[in-house]
C-alpha positions, 0 to 999 in steps of 0.5 A: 954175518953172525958168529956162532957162540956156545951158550950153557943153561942149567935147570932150576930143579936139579943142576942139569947141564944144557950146551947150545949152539947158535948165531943169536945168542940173545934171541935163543937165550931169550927162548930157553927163557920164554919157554917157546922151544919144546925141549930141555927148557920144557922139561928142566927149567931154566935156572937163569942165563949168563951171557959171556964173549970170546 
């Protein structure tokens, strides 16, 4: 079983903030990245991604 992990991504045009939750990290960071989720990816960018476990 996967752990849950809160993940943070912030938009290339001005800094906003975006808190996600999931079980896999790497795919759904991989998403944000890909543009496949309509949402805050769509709308804001995505600056980049940093992976970090607790």
């Amino acid at each position: 079983m996967k752990s849950p992990c809160v993940y943070l991504l912030a938009s290339r045009r001005n800094g906003t903030l975006y808190i996600g939750v999931t079980s896999n990290l790497i795919g759904r960071v991989w998403q944000h990245e890909q543009g496949v989720c309509a949402g805050f990816t769509a709308r804001y960018g995505v600056l980049g991604s940093s992976l970090a476990r607790g």
